[in-house]
N, C-alpha and C positions, 0 to 999 in steps of 0.2 A: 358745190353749187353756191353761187350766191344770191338774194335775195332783194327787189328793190321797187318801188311802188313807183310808177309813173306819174306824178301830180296832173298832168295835163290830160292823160287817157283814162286815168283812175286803174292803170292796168297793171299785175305784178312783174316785174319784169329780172325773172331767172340767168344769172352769168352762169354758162357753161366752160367749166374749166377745161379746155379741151388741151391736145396735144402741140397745138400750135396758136395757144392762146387764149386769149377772152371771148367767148360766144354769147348771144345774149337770145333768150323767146322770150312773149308776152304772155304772160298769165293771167288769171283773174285770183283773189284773192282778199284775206281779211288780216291787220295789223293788230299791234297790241291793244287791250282794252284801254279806254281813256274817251273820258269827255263827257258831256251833259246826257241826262234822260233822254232815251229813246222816244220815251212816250208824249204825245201832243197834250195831255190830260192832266190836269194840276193832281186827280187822284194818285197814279201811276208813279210821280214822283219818287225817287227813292229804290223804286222794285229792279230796276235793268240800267244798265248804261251803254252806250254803242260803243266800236271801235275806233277808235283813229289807224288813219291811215298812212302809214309811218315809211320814210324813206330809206332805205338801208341796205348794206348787202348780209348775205344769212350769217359772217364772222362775225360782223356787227350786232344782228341780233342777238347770237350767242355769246356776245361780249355785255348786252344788254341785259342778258338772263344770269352772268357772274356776277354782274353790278348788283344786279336785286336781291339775289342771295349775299352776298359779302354786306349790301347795308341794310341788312336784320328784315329783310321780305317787308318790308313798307312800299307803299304806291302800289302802282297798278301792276299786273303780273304780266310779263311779253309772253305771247301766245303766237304760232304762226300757222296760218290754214292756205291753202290753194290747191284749185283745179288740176289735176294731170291730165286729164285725158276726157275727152267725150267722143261718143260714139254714136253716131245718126241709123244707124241700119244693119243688119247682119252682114259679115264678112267687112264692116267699114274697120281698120284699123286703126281709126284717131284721128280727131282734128284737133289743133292747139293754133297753127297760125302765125308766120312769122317764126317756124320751129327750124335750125339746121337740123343738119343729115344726121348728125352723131345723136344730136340731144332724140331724131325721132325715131337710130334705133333700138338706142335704151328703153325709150317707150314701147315702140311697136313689137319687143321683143317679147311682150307678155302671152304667156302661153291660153289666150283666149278659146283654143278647145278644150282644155281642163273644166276653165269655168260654165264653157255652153255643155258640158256633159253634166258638173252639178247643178246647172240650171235646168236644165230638163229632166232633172229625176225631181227635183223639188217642185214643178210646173210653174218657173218665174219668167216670166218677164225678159225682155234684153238687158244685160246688163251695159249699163249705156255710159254712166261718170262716174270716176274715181278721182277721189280727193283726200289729199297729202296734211296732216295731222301732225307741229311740234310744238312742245309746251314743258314748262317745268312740274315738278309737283307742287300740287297743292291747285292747278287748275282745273274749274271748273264748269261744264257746261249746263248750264239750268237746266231742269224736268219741262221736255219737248215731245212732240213726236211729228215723224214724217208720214208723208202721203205712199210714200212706195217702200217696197222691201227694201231692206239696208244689210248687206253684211261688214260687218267691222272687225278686220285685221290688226290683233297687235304686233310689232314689231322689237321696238326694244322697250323698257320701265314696266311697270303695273298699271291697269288699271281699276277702276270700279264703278260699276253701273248698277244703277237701283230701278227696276223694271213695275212698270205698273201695268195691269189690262187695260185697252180700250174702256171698258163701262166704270174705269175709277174715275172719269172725268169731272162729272159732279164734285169729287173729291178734289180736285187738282185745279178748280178755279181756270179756266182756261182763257185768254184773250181772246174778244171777239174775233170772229171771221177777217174785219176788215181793218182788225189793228193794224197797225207796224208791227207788234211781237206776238200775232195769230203764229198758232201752233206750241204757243210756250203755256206753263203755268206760271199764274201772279204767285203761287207759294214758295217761298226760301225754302228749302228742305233742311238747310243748315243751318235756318236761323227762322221756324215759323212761328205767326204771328196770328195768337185763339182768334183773339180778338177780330180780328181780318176774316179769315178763314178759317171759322170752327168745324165745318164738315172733316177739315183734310185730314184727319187722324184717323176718317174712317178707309182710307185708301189701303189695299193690302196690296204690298210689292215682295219683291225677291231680290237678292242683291247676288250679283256673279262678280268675282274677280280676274280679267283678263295678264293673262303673261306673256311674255314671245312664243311666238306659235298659235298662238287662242286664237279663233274666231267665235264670235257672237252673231247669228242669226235673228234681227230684229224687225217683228210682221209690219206690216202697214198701221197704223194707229198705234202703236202700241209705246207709251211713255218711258223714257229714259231718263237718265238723271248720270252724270258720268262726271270722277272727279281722277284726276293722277295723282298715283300712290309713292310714285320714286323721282328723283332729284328729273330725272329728263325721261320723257317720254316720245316713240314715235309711232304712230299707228297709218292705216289706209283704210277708208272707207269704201264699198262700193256698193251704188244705188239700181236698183232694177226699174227698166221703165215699160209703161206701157205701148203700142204702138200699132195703135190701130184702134179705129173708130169704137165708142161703145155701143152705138146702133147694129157691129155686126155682130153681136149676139159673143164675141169671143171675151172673155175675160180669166182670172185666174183670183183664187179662193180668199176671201177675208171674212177672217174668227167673224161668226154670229154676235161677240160681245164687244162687236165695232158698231153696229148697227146704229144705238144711238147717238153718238159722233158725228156719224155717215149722214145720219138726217140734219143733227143739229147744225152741221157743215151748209147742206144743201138749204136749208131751211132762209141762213141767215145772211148766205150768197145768195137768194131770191130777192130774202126783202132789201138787201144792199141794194140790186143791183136796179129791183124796179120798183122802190119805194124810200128812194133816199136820204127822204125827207118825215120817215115815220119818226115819231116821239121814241126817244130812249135815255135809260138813267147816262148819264156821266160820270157818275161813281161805276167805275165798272168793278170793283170791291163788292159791293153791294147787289149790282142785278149783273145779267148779261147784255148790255145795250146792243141796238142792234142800227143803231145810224149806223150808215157808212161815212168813214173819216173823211 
């Protein structure tokens, strides 16, 4: 496969090497890290950087990834993420869009009763997106957490993920609700900062290392921190959604030690949404602001 960002649609776009040629679908998708602070906040500086969006096919990228090994791992590290698959409803087998026949039946070939039989012993969700994970070692994905179950497939290299509970939040400094980088913590784990974030030492986690074959089961809230341990890595993601009103009384189970999250979530989506204009610090360092951006 190769690999190539459409400047005009913002969309990835996947060559299929097929039998009788070049094939090409539309992805969605994130390029190597590169370029200014994510954040709108003169505080924030320094702590994140976004992606560029990089045009290329995936030889290329992997010709990008010997470059940066061969000249002593300086600049940014190439990283390659996108979408395979999403799934609107039970029995849907995929939508991607602008997909040939070949590329959807490698896709559609995934054995989706396996997963609906461990999905309904564990009471999850549809499992609805799966998304495609390559990077070198030494990459890194900042201490986050998701809204829905996540199980993560490694494939080929190591990994290592450092797991915190839900109620270590306090601990982990979190970006408001209505940042740009809601869901992450402001703390480097590889490089923290007392002075910044004195709680965060009080945070207890657990670290698992994934191998080919591993999966990790990671609840709703629950904080991650995941670096590659070997020259190349590839793993898959896949997320569990909900799908159906929460007025009909149907849901499925989240640890008691989400609770405060769950509120502070809701709390700070209230006053975003109907008080826009409330006073809040801009050092988000220092308090939790609560304007909406």
């Amino acid at each position: 496969y190769g690999v190539m960002l459409d400047e005009g649609s913002g969309k990835i776009v996947m060559s299929h090497s097929a039998r009788n040629g070049e094939r090409q679908v539309q992805m969605g998708g994130s390029a190597p890290s590169k370029g200014p602070s994510a954040s709108k906040k003169p505080s924030d500086e320094g702590l994140f950087e976004t992606s560029d969006q990089t045009r290329m096919t995936f030889r290329d990228f992997r010709a990008e990834g010997d470059r940066f090994v061969k000249g002593g791992r300086t600049g940014k590290l190439p990283y390659f993420g996108v979408h395979l698959l999403w799934r609107l409803k039970e029995g849907d087998n995929g939508h991607l869009g602008n997909i040939d026949e070949e590329m959807a039946d490698d896709l559609w070939s995934i054995r989706f009763d396996l997963i609906k039989e461990w999905q309904e012993m564990n009471v999850l969700p549809l499992v609805q997106r799966f998304y495609l994970f390559a990077g070198l070692g030494g990459t890194l994905y900042h201490c986050h957490y998701d809204l829905q179950p996540n199980l993560h497939v490694q494939l080929t290299g190591r990994k290592r993920f450092i797991l915190f509970p839900p109620d270590a939040w306090p601990h982990l400094y979190p970006f408001p609700v209505h940042h740009d980088l809601d869901r992450r913590s402001m703390v480097d784990l590889d490089a923290p900062d007392d002075s910044r974030f004195p709680m965060w030492r009080g945070a207890q986690g657990q670290i698992v290392e994934l191998e080919p074959g591993d999966a990790l089961y990671i609840p709703p809230y629950w904080w991650h921190h995941v670096q590659s341990l070997t020259p190349e890595t590839t793993s898959m993601a896949m997320w569990f959604f909900e799908h159906f009103p929460l007025s009909s009384g149907v849901s499925y189970g989240i640890s008691p030690r989400a609770d405060g999250m769950v509120l502070m979530r809701e709390l700070e989506e209230f006053i975003g949404k109907h008080f826009p204009d409330a006073p809040g610090e801009e050092d988000c360092t220092k308090a939790r602001p609560v304007k909406a951006a």
